[in-house]
C-alpha atoms as one frame of an Amber mdcrd trajectory, in Angstrom:
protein
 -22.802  55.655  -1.218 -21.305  52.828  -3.634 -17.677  51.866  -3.087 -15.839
  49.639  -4.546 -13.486  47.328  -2.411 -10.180  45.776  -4.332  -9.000  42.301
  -2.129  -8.630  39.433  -3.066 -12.332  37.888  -3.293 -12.681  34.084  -1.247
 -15.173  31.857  -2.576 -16.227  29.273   0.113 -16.043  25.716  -0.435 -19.693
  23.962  -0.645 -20.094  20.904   1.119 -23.232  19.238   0.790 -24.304  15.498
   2.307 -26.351  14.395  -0.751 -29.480  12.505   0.791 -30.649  10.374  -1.577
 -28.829  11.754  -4.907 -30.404  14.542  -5.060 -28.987  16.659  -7.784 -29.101
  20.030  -6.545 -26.771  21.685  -8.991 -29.689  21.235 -11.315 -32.066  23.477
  -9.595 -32.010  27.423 -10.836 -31.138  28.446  -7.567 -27.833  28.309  -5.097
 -29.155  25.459  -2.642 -26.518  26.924   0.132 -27.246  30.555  -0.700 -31.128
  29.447   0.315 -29.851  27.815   3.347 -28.894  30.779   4.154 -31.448  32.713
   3.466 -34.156  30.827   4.744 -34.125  31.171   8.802 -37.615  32.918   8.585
 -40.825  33.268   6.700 -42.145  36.560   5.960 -45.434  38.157   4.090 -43.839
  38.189   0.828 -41.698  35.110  -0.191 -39.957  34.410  -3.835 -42.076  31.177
  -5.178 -41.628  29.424  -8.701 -44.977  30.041 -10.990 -44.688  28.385 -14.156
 -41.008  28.846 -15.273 -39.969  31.767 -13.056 -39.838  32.822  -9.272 -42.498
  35.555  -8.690 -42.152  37.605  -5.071 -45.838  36.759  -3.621 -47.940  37.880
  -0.601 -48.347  34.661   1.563 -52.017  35.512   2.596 -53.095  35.638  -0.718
 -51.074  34.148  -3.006 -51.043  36.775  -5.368 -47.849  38.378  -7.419 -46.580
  41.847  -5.867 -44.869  42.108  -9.292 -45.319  41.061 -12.665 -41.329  41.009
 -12.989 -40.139  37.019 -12.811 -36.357  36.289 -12.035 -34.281  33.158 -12.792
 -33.835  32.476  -8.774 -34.884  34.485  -6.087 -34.162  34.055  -2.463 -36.722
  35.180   0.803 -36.238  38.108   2.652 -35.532  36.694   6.034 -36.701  40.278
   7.868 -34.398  42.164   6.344 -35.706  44.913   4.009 -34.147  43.613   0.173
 -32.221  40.282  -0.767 -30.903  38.823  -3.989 -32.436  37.950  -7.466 -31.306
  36.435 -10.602 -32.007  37.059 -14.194 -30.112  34.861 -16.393 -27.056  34.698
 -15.419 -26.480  38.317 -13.519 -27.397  39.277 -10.106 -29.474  42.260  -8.257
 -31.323  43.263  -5.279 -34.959  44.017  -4.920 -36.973  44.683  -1.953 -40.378
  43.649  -0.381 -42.322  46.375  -2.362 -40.544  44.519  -5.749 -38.479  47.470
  -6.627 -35.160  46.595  -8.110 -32.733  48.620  -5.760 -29.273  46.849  -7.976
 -29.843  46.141 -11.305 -29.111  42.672 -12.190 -25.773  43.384 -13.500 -23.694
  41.072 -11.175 -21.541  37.926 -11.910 -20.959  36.731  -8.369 -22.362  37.136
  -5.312 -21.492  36.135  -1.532 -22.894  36.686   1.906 -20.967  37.075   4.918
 -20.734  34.894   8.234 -19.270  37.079  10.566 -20.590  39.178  13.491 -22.545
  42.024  13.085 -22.370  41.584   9.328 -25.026  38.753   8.660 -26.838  41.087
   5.943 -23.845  42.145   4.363 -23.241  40.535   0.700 -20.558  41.084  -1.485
 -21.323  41.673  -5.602 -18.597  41.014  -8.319 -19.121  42.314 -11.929 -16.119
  39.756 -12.899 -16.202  36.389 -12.837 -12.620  36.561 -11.260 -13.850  38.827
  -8.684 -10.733  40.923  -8.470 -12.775  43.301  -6.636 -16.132  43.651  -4.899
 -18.798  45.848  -3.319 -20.439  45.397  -0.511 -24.295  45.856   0.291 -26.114
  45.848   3.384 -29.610  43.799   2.865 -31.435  45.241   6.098 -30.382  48.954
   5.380 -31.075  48.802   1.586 -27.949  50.396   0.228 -23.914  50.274  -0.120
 -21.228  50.122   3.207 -17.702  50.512   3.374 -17.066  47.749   6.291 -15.077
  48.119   9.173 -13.027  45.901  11.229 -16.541  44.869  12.883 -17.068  43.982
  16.479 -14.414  42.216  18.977 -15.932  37.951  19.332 -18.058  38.078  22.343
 -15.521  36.022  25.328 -16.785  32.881  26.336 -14.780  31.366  29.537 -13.272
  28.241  28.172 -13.227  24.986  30.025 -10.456  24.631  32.617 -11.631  20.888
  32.908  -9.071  18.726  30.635  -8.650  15.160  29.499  -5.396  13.452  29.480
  -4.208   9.997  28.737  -2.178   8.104  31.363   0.963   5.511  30.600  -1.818
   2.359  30.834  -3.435   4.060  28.551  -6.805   4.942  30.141  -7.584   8.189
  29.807  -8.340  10.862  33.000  -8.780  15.018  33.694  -6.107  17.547  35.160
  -8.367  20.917  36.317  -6.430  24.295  34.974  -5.549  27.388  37.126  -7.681
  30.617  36.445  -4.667  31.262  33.899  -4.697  28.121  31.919  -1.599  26.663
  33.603  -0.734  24.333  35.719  -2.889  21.157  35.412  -3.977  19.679  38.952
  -5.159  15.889  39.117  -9.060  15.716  39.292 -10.028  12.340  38.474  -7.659
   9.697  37.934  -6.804   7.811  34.888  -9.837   5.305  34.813 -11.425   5.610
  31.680 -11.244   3.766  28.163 -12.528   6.983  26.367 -13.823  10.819  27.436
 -15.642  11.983  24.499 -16.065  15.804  26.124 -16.063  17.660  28.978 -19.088
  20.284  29.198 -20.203  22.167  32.439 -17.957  20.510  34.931 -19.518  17.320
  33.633 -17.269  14.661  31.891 -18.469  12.388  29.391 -16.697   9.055  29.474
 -16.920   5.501  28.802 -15.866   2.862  31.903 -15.747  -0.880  30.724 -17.377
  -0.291  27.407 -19.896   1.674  28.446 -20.741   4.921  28.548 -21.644   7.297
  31.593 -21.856  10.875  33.055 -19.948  12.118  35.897 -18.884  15.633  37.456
 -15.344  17.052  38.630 -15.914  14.797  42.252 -16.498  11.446  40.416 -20.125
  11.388  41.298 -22.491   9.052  38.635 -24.007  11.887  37.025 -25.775   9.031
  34.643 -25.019   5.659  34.979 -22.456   3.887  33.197 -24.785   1.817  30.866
 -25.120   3.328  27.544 -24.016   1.618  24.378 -23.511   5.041  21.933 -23.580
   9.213  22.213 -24.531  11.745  20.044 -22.715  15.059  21.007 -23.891  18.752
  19.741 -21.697  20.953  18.205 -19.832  22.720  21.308 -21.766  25.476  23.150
 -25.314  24.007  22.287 -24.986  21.507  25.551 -27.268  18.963  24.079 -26.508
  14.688  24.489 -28.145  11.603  22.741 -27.426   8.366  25.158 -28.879   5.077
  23.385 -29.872   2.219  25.806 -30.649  -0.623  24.136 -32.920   0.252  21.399
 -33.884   3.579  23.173 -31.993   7.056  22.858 -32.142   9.212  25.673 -31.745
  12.847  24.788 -30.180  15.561  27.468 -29.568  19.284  28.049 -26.618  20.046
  29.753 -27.754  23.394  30.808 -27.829  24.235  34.668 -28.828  20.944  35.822
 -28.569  17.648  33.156 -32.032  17.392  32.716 -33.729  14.761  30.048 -35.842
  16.185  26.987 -36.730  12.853  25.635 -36.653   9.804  25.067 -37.297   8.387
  21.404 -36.309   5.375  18.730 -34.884   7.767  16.217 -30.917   8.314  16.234
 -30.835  11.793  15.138 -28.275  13.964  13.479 -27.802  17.963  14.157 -28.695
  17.878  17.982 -28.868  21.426  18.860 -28.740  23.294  15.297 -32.285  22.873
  14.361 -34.039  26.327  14.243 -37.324  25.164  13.547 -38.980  26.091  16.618
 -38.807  22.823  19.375 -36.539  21.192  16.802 -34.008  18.739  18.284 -32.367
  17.616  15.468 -32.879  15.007  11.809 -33.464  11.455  11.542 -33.869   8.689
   9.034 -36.853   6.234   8.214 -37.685   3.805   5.532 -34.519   5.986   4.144
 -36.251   9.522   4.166 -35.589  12.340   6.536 -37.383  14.273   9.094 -36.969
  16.338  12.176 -37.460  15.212  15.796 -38.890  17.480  18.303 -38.432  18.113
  21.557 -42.172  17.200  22.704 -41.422  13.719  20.593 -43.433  14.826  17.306
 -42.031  14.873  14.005 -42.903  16.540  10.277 -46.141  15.441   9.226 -44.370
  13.521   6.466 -40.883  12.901   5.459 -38.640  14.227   3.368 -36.094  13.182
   0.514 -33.393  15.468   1.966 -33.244  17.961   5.185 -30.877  20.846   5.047
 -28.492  20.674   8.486 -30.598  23.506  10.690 -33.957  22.257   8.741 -35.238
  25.156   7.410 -35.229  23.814   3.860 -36.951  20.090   2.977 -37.042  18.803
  -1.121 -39.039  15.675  -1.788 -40.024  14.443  -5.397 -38.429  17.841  -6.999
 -40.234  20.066  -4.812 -38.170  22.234  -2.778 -40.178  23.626   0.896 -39.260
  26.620   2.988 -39.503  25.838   6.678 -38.146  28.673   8.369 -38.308  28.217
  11.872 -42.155  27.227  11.112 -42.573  23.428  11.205 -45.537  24.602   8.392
 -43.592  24.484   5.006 -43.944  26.431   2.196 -44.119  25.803  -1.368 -40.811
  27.789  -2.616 -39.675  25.508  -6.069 -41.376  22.740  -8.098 -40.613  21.702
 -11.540
Protein backbone atom coordinates (compact mmCIF):
# COMPACT_ATOMS: atom_id res chain seq x y z
CA UNK A 1 0.00 0.00 0.00
CA UNK A 2 1.41 3.57 -1.17
CA UNK A 3 1.39 6.34 1.42
CA UNK A 4 2.44 9.39 1.25
CA UNK A 5 4.49 10.93 4.23
CA UNK A 6 4.36 15.04 4.64
CA UNK A 7 7.84 16.16 6.87
CA UNK A 8 10.05 18.12 6.17
CA UNK A 9 12.46 16.16 3.63
CA UNK A 10 16.64 16.37 4.78
CA UNK A 11 18.98 16.18 2.06
CA UNK A 12 22.45 15.03 3.37
CA UNK A 13 25.46 16.93 2.82
CA UNK A 14 28.05 15.08 0.31
CA UNK A 15 31.48 15.10 1.25
CA UNK A 16 33.80 13.66 -1.04
CA UNK A 17 37.97 13.61 -0.74
CA UNK A 18 38.65 14.20 -4.47
CA UNK A 19 41.74 11.86 -5.30
CA UNK A 20 43.30 13.15 -8.02
CA UNK A 21 40.52 15.71 -9.44
CA UNK A 22 38.40 13.48 -10.34
CA UNK A 23 35.24 15.11 -11.48
CA UNK A 24 32.59 12.96 -10.36
CA UNK A 25 29.67 15.31 -10.75
CA UNK A 26 30.23 14.60 -14.40
CA UNK A 27 29.40 11.00 -14.35
CA UNK A 28 25.43 10.08 -15.04
CA UNK A 29 25.23 8.54 -11.87
CA UNK A 30 25.13 9.69 -7.91
CA UNK A 31 28.84 8.58 -6.96
CA UNK A 32 27.58 8.42 -3.07
CA UNK A 33 24.25 6.83 -3.94
CA UNK A 34 26.69 3.89 -5.59
CA UNK A 35 28.71 3.88 -2.52
CA UNK A 36 25.98 2.92 -1.11
CA UNK A 37 24.76 0.61 -3.09
CA UNK A 38 27.65 -1.28 -3.86
CA UNK A 39 28.55 -3.58 -0.62
CA UNK A 40 27.91 -6.75 -2.82
CA UNK A 41 27.96 -8.24 -6.25
CA UNK A 42 25.13 -10.18 -7.43
CA UNK A 43 24.08 -12.25 -10.81
CA UNK A 44 22.60 -9.34 -12.40
CA UNK A 45 24.47 -5.94 -12.09
CA UNK A 46 23.50 -2.42 -13.94
CA UNK A 47 26.65 -1.92 -16.51
CA UNK A 48 27.05 1.03 -19.12
CA UNK A 49 26.78 -0.45 -22.94
CA UNK A 50 27.25 2.14 -25.36
CA UNK A 51 25.42 5.26 -23.96
CA UNK A 52 23.13 3.62 -21.38
CA UNK A 53 23.27 1.25 -18.25
CA UNK A 54 21.74 -2.15 -19.25
CA UNK A 55 20.87 -4.69 -16.05
CA UNK A 56 23.14 -7.83 -17.22
CA UNK A 57 23.65 -11.46 -16.06
CA UNK A 58 27.34 -11.59 -14.81
CA UNK A 59 27.94 -15.19 -16.19
CA UNK A 60 27.15 -14.26 -19.45
CA UNK A 61 27.22 -10.93 -20.11
CA UNK A 62 24.12 -10.72 -21.79
CA UNK A 63 21.12 -7.93 -21.34
CA UNK A 64 18.06 -9.27 -19.12
CA UNK A 65 16.30 -6.28 -20.75
CA UNK A 66 16.37 -4.36 -23.75
CA UNK A 67 15.15 -1.24 -21.57
CA UNK A 68 18.48 1.19 -20.96
CA UNK A 69 18.28 3.86 -18.08
CA UNK A 70 20.29 7.09 -17.60
CA UNK A 71 21.99 5.54 -14.21
CA UNK A 72 21.28 2.49 -12.60
CA UNK A 73 22.55 1.25 -9.33
CA UNK A 74 23.25 -2.85 -8.26
CA UNK A 75 21.01 -4.70 -6.31
CA UNK A 76 23.11 -5.41 -3.31
CA UNK A 77 20.74 -8.74 -2.35
CA UNK A 78 17.90 -7.01 -2.02
CA UNK A 79 15.08 -7.85 -4.48
CA UNK A 80 14.66 -4.11 -6.63
CA UNK A 81 16.84 -0.81 -6.41
CA UNK A 82 16.81 2.50 -8.23
CA UNK A 83 17.00 3.60 -11.97
CA UNK A 84 17.11 6.74 -13.84
CA UNK A 85 15.67 7.90 -17.06
CA UNK A 86 16.45 11.38 -17.78
CA UNK A 87 16.00 13.17 -15.15
CA UNK A 88 13.12 11.08 -13.06
CA UNK A 89 13.54 8.17 -10.88
CA UNK A 90 11.99 4.42 -10.50
CA UNK A 91 12.51 1.04 -9.22
CA UNK A 92 13.00 -2.13 -11.11
CA UNK A 93 13.87 -5.48 -9.97
CA UNK A 94 16.27 -8.40 -10.88
CA UNK A 95 13.77 -9.89 -13.46
CA UNK A 96 13.92 -6.00 -15.16
CA UNK A 97 10.37 -5.23 -14.39
CA UNK A 98 9.75 -1.63 -13.58
CA UNK A 99 7.91 -1.95 -10.12
CA UNK A 100 7.85 2.52 -9.86
CA UNK A 101 7.66 4.18 -12.87
CA UNK A 102 10.33 6.63 -13.35
CA UNK A 103 8.32 9.49 -12.29
CA UNK A 104 10.51 10.73 -9.33
CA UNK A 105 12.52 14.00 -8.80
CA UNK A 106 14.50 13.02 -5.73
CA UNK A 107 15.46 10.18 -4.15
CA UNK A 108 17.25 9.20 -0.71
CA UNK A 109 18.19 6.10 1.18
CA UNK A 110 18.19 5.73 4.76
CA UNK A 111 21.10 5.03 7.37
CA UNK A 112 19.39 3.94 10.25
CA UNK A 113 18.74 0.53 11.88
CA UNK A 114 16.61 -1.86 10.55
CA UNK A 115 15.83 0.47 7.66
CA UNK A 116 18.97 0.05 5.33
CA UNK A 117 16.56 -0.79 2.23
CA UNK A 118 14.25 1.82 2.88
CA UNK A 119 14.44 4.90 0.27
CA UNK A 120 12.50 7.82 0.22
CA UNK A 121 10.95 9.22 -3.45
CA UNK A 122 9.94 12.96 -3.97
CA UNK A 123 7.82 13.98 -7.05
CA UNK A 124 8.98 17.76 -6.14
CA UNK A 125 12.08 19.06 -6.36
CA UNK A 126 11.36 20.78 -2.91
CA UNK A 127 10.43 17.55 -1.49
CA UNK A 128 7.69 18.86 0.72
CA UNK A 129 6.67 15.39 1.07
CA UNK A 130 7.85 11.84 0.41
CA UNK A 131 7.11 8.13 0.16
CA UNK A 132 8.84 5.60 1.34
CA UNK A 133 9.79 2.14 -0.36
CA UNK A 134 11.25 -0.85 0.96
CA UNK A 135 13.98 -2.29 -1.72
CA UNK A 136 14.17 -5.97 -0.20
CA UNK A 137 10.28 -6.35 0.12
CA UNK A 138 9.48 -4.75 -3.30
CA UNK A 139 6.71 -2.39 -2.35
CA UNK A 140 5.54 0.82 -0.16
CA UNK A 141 5.90 1.07 4.09
CA UNK A 142 4.57 3.41 6.41
CA UNK A 143 7.77 3.45 8.92
CA UNK A 144 7.72 3.21 12.43
CA UNK A 145 9.76 4.53 15.16
CA UNK A 146 12.21 1.48 14.25
CA UNK A 147 14.25 -0.47 16.70
CA UNK A 148 15.84 0.87 20.18
CA UNK A 149 20.26 1.33 19.25
CA UNK A 150 21.67 -1.91 20.33
CA UNK A 151 23.70 -0.80 24.10
CA UNK A 152 27.22 -0.97 23.92
CA UNK A 153 28.97 -0.59 27.57
CA UNK A 154 30.96 2.55 27.22
CA UNK A 155 34.46 2.93 28.50
CA UNK A 156 34.76 3.72 32.21
CA UNK A 157 38.59 4.25 31.48
CA UNK A 158 39.12 8.25 31.12
CA UNK A 159 41.90 10.64 30.25
CA UNK A 160 42.49 13.75 32.12
CA UNK A 161 45.06 16.45 32.04
CA UNK A 162 46.98 17.31 35.23
CA UNK A 163 48.19 21.10 36.38
CA UNK A 164 51.93 20.24 34.66
CA UNK A 165 50.17 19.57 31.98
CA UNK A 166 50.83 15.88 31.23
CA UNK A 167 48.01 14.14 30.70
CA UNK A 168 46.76 10.76 32.92
CA UNK A 169 43.33 8.35 33.47
CA UNK A 170 40.69 8.48 36.42
CA UNK A 171 38.64 4.80 36.17
CA UNK A 172 34.60 5.55 36.51
CA UNK A 173 32.18 3.76 38.95
CA UNK A 174 29.67 1.23 37.32
CA UNK A 175 27.44 4.54 37.20
CA UNK A 176 29.70 6.89 35.42
CA UNK A 177 30.63 8.86 38.55
CA UNK A 178 33.13 9.32 40.59
CA UNK A 179 36.55 9.22 38.83
CA UNK A 180 39.27 7.13 40.85
CA UNK A 181 43.11 7.74 40.01
CA UNK A 182 44.46 4.85 37.75
CA UNK A 183 47.56 5.97 36.30
CA UNK A 184 49.11 9.09 37.15
CA UNK A 185 49.65 12.14 35.15
CA UNK A 186 52.79 10.99 33.07
CA UNK A 187 52.03 11.38 29.65
CA UNK A 188 52.60 14.16 26.87
CA UNK A 189 49.51 12.85 24.88
CA UNK A 190 46.72 9.74 25.18
CA UNK A 191 45.31 9.50 21.82
CA UNK A 192 42.46 6.74 23.09
CA UNK A 193 41.63 4.44 25.46
CA UNK A 194 40.19 1.01 23.95
CA UNK A 195 39.78 -2.33 25.94
CA UNK A 196 41.38 -1.33 29.18
CA UNK A 197 44.34 -0.46 26.99
CA UNK A 198 45.58 3.23 26.82
CA UNK A 199 47.24 4.63 23.97
CA UNK A 200 49.78 7.26 24.91
CA UNK A 201 52.87 8.93 24.01
CA UNK A 202 55.89 9.13 26.93
CA UNK A 203 58.90 11.40 25.83
CA UNK A 204 57.84 11.74 22.26
CA UNK A 205 57.10 8.52 21.66
CA UNK A 206 54.43 6.50 21.43
CA UNK A 207 53.45 3.22 23.43
CA UNK A 208 50.70 0.80 24.69
CA UNK A 209 49.87 0.16 28.18
CA UNK A 210 46.84 -1.35 30.28
CA UNK A 211 44.87 0.03 33.47
CA UNK A 212 48.18 -1.40 35.83
CA UNK A 213 50.84 0.54 33.81
CA UNK A 214 52.21 -2.57 32.28
CA UNK A 215 54.22 -1.92 28.58
CA UNK A 216 51.60 -3.34 26.56
CA UNK A 217 53.99 -2.18 23.42
CA UNK A 218 56.94 -0.41 23.93
CA UNK A 219 57.27 3.17 23.98
CA UNK A 220 59.12 3.56 20.58
CA UNK A 221 56.85 4.48 17.86
CA UNK A 222 57.13 7.70 15.93
CA UNK A 223 53.14 7.97 14.53
CA UNK A 224 49.45 6.04 14.98
CA UNK A 225 46.78 5.46 12.85
CA UNK A 226 43.53 4.91 14.94
CA UNK A 227 40.14 3.20 13.46
CA UNK A 228 37.04 4.72 13.74
CA UNK A 229 35.82 3.70 17.44
CA UNK A 230 34.44 0.15 17.88
CA UNK A 231 36.54 -1.39 14.93
CA UNK A 232 39.70 -1.87 17.55
CA UNK A 233 42.23 -1.70 14.82
CA UNK A 234 46.02 0.40 15.34
CA UNK A 235 48.77 1.41 12.76
CA UNK A 236 52.23 1.98 14.89
CA UNK A 237 55.10 3.23 12.39
CA UNK A 238 58.72 2.38 13.51
CA UNK A 239 61.02 3.88 11.53
CA UNK A 240 60.06 3.32 8.04
CA UNK A 241 57.86 0.28 9.06
CA UNK A 242 54.05 0.40 10.20
CA UNK A 243 52.99 -2.11 12.47
CA UNK A 244 49.30 -2.85 12.25
CA UNK A 245 47.19 -4.26 15.49
CA UNK A 246 43.80 -5.66 16.56
CA UNK A 247 42.77 -4.72 19.76
CA UNK A 248 40.37 -7.51 20.11
CA UNK A 249 40.79 -9.99 23.16
CA UNK A 250 44.42 -9.98 23.25
CA UNK A 251 46.54 -6.99 21.09
CA UNK A 252 47.64 -9.20 18.61
CA UNK A 253 49.72 -7.92 15.30
CA UNK A 254 48.13 -8.42 11.68
CA UNK A 255 51.00 -6.97 9.86
CA UNK A 256 53.58 -5.35 9.26
CA UNK A 257 53.95 -3.26 5.89
CA UNK A 258 55.60 0.14 4.19
CA UNK A 259 52.25 1.55 3.24
CA UNK A 260 50.61 4.23 5.72
CA UNK A 261 47.09 3.44 5.13
CA UNK A 262 43.88 5.32 5.53
CA UNK A 263 40.31 3.65 6.61
CA UNK A 264 41.80 0.97 9.08
CA UNK A 265 38.89 -1.09 9.89
CA UNK A 266 36.09 0.14 7.28
CA UNK A 267 37.22 -1.79 4.35
CA UNK A 268 34.56 -4.44 3.40
CA UNK A 269 36.36 -6.00 0.77
CA UNK A 270 36.92 -9.25 2.23
CA UNK A 271 40.67 -9.25 4.30
CA UNK A 272 40.72 -5.53 3.56
CA UNK A 273 42.65 -3.45 6.12
CA UNK A 274 42.35 -0.27 4.83
CA UNK A 275 43.77 2.40 1.46
CA UNK A 276 47.08 3.58 0.67
CA UNK A 277 48.96 5.78 -1.74
CA UNK A 278 51.81 5.04 -4.37
CA UNK A 279 53.45 6.87 -7.15
CA UNK A 280 50.13 9.05 -6.16
CA UNK A 281 47.43 6.30 -6.98
CA UNK A 282 45.39 4.35 -4.52
CA UNK A 283 44.93 0.85 -3.48
CA UNK A 284 43.86 -1.35 -0.67
CA UNK A 285 46.11 -3.19 1.81
CA UNK A 286 45.22 -6.53 3.06
CA UNK A 287 45.49 -8.20 5.95
CA UNK A 288 47.76 -11.19 4.50
CA UNK A 289 50.07 -8.07 3.07
CA UNK A 290 48.66 -8.23 -0.68
CA UNK A 291 47.21 -5.45 -2.42
CA UNK A 292 44.83 -4.78 -5.78
CA UNK A 293 46.46 -6.14 -8.66
CA UNK A 294 46.85 -2.56 -9.88
CA UNK A 295 46.10 0.80 -8.58
CA UNK A 296 43.61 3.03 -8.76
CA UNK A 297 42.96 6.86 -9.52
CA UNK A 298 40.54 7.12 -6.58
CA UNK A 299 39.20 4.47 -3.79
CA UNK A 300 35.85 5.09 -2.26
CA UNK A 301 36.34 5.07 1.90
CA UNK A 302 35.05 1.16 2.53
CA UNK A 303 36.57 0.26 -1.14
CA UNK A 304 33.91 -1.17 -2.79
CA UNK A 305 34.06 1.30 -5.67
CA UNK A 306 37.68 2.05 -7.66
CA UNK A 307 37.64 4.72 -11.03
CA UNK A 308 40.86 4.90 -12.98
CA UNK A 309 41.18 6.63 -16.50
CA UNK A 310 37.15 7.26 -16.57
CA UNK A 311 36.31 3.84 -15.81
CA UNK A 312 34.36 3.36 -12.80
CA UNK A 313 34.78 -0.66 -11.05
CA UNK A 314 32.42 -2.35 -8.64
CA UNK A 315 34.32 -4.19 -5.93
CA UNK A 316 31.85 -5.27 -3.59
CA UNK A 317 33.37 -7.08 -0.96
CA UNK A 318 35.16 -9.10 -3.98
CA UNK A 319 38.76 -7.88 -4.40
CA UNK A 320 37.71 -9.03 -8.36
CA UNK A 321 36.23 -5.74 -9.84
CA UNK A 322 33.72 -5.29 -12.15
CA UNK A 323 33.27 -3.24 -15.10
CA UNK A 324 30.13 -0.96 -13.93
CA UNK A 325 30.83 2.67 -16.10
CA UNK A 326 33.23 3.66 -18.92
CA UNK A 327 32.92 6.50 -21.24
Amino acid sequence: MRHIITVLFITFSIILFSQNKIEFNKFPFDIEALKDLSYKKDSIMPKFVGDKFYYVNVDTNQKISEIGFTAAYPFVGRKCTIIKVDDNFGVIDMSGNILIKPTYKLFQLWHTPMRESFVALCKTNNCSSFEVFDLAKGDYVIPDNGCAIPYFERERLIFFKSENKKYGVHELDEKYQNPKLVLKPIFDTIYNIRRNLVLAKKKGKIGIVDRNNKIILPFIYDKIILSKEKSNLIGLKINSTWEYYSLLDNLRLLLKSKYECTNIGEIIVDGGLGIYIENNKYNILFNDGTSLSQNYDWISDKGTVAIDNNKVYIFGNEKIPFLYYEK
